[in-house]
N, C-alpha and C positions, 0 to 999 in steps of 0.2 A: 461576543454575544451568542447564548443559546440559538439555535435554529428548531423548533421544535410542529408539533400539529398536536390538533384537540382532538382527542378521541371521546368519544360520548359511549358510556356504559349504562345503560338503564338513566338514572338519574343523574347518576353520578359522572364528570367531565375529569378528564383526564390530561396532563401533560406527558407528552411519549419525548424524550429530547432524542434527537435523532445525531444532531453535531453541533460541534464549538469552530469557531476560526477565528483566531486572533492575531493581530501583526504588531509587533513591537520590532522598530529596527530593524537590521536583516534577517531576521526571527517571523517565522509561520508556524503557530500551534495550533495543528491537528487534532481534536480528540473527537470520537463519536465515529457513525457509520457513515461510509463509503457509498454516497449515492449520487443522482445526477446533479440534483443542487450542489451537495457537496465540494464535486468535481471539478463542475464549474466556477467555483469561487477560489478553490484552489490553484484552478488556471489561471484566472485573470489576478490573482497575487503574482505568479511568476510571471507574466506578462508585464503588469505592473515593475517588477523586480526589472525585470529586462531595460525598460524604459528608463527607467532612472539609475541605473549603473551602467547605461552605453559607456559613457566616457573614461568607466574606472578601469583602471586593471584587473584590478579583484573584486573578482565577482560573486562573490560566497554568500550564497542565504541560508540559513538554518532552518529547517523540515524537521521543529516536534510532532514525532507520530506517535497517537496511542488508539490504537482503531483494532475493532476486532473485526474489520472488513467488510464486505457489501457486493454490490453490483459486482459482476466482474469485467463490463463493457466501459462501464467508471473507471475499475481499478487499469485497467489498460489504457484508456485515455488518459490519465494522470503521468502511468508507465512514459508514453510517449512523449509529454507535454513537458516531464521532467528531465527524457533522460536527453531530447532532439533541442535543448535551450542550447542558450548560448550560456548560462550562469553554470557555477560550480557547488551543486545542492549537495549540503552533508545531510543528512539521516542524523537525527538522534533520536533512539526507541526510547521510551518512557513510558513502564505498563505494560503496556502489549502489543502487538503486530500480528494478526492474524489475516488468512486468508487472501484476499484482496489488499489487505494494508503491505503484505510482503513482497507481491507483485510492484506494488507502491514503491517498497523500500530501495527494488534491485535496481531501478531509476538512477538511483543516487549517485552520486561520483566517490562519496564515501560515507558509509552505515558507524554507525556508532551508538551503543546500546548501554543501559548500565544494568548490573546485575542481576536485577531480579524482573527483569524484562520476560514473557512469556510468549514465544513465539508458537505459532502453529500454521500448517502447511495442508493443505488437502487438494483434490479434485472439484473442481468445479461440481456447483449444483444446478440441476435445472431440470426439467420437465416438458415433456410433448405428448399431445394426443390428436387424433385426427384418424385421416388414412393414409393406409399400410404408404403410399411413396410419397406424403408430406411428410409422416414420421422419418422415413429413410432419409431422407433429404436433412430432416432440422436433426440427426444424428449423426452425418458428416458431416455438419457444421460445427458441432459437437464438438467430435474431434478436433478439427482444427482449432479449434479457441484453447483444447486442452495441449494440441501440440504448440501451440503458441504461448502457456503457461510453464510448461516444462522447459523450453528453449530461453527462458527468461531466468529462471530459478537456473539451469546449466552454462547459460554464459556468463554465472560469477562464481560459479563450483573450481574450484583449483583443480581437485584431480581427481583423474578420468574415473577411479575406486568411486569416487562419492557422488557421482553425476545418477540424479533423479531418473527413475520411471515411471509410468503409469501408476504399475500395482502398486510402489513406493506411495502412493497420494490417496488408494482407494479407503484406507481409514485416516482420521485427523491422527496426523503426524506433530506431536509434540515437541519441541529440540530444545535443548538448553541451551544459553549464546555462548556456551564453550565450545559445544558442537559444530555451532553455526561459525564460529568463528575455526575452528578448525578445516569447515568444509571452504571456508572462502565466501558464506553468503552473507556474514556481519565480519567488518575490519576490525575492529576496537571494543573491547568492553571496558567500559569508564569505572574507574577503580580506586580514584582517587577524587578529588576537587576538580575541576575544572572551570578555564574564564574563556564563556562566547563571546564576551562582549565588550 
């Protein structure tokens, strides 16, 4: 089911679709923006997941992501909610993975992409105004949310050559999943057929 809000333009009423979630099987398709509802529904699927695979051994649910990302307090909440389960979440990109959706992805115990998947990678956005030692304050926080984007993106980087920095994120960073798959942030590009299910 769409999740969407009405925006009202002069006369005219709008549907804005913000995101999709749908569960088939051990199958969660993601498509759309990364936000707190979003987040939230995607939790209580792996929660859900949780509950009903106690007693298997195999615990594999399938994470279709096509998100050109969002919030980034979401996309960390998800991070964590993915990566601290007990189940063993594959990633398959489909479409796109951007921003927040990749922080998303590095969750996973294994990423899996098919060809023409568009990734992109940048620095956090955000904005402060105020006085000069509110601003200072909500910009070491700043940072930290960015060091804590970097160290997520680095702890699936293979080698030490291709481990991310700041300026590396200050313009959107485009990769192709050869790349990505060379640095160690996608395992798999799907090249053939394949059976989830």
């Amino acid at each position: 089911m769409w999740n969407s809000k009405r925006l009202t333009e002069g006369e005219e009423v709008i549907e804005a679709v913000e995101y999709m979630i749908q569960v088939t099987g051990s199958h969660i398709y993601f498509t759309g923006d990364i936000n707190q509802n979003s987040a939230h529904e995607i939790c209580c699927c792996i929660d859900d997941f949780e509950i009903a695979m106690a007693s298997q051994q195999q615990k594999v649910v399938y994470l279709h992501l096509c998100s050109p990302g969002g919030c980034v307090v979401s996309s960390l909440r998800l991070y964590d909610k993915i990566k601290y389960s007990t189940l063993n979440v594959v990633a398959i990109l489909e479409g796109q993975a951007a921003s927040g959706a990749t922080i998303m992805m590095c969750a996973c115990d294994q990423i899996l992409t098919y060809p023409s998947v568009e990734i992109m990678i940048h620095e956090l956005t955000a904005g402060t105004n105020g006085r000069y030692s509110q601003t200072t304050t909500d910009m070491a926080k700043l940072k930290t949310m960015m060091d804590k984007i970097l160290a997520i993106y680095n702890a699936r980087i293979k080698k030490s050559k291709d481990r991310l920095t700041i300026k590396d994120l200050e313009q959107d960073k485009y990769l192709s999943v050869e790349k990505c798959v060379q640095m160690g942030l996608i395992d798999t590009i799907i090249d053939k057929p394949m059976a989830f299910f």
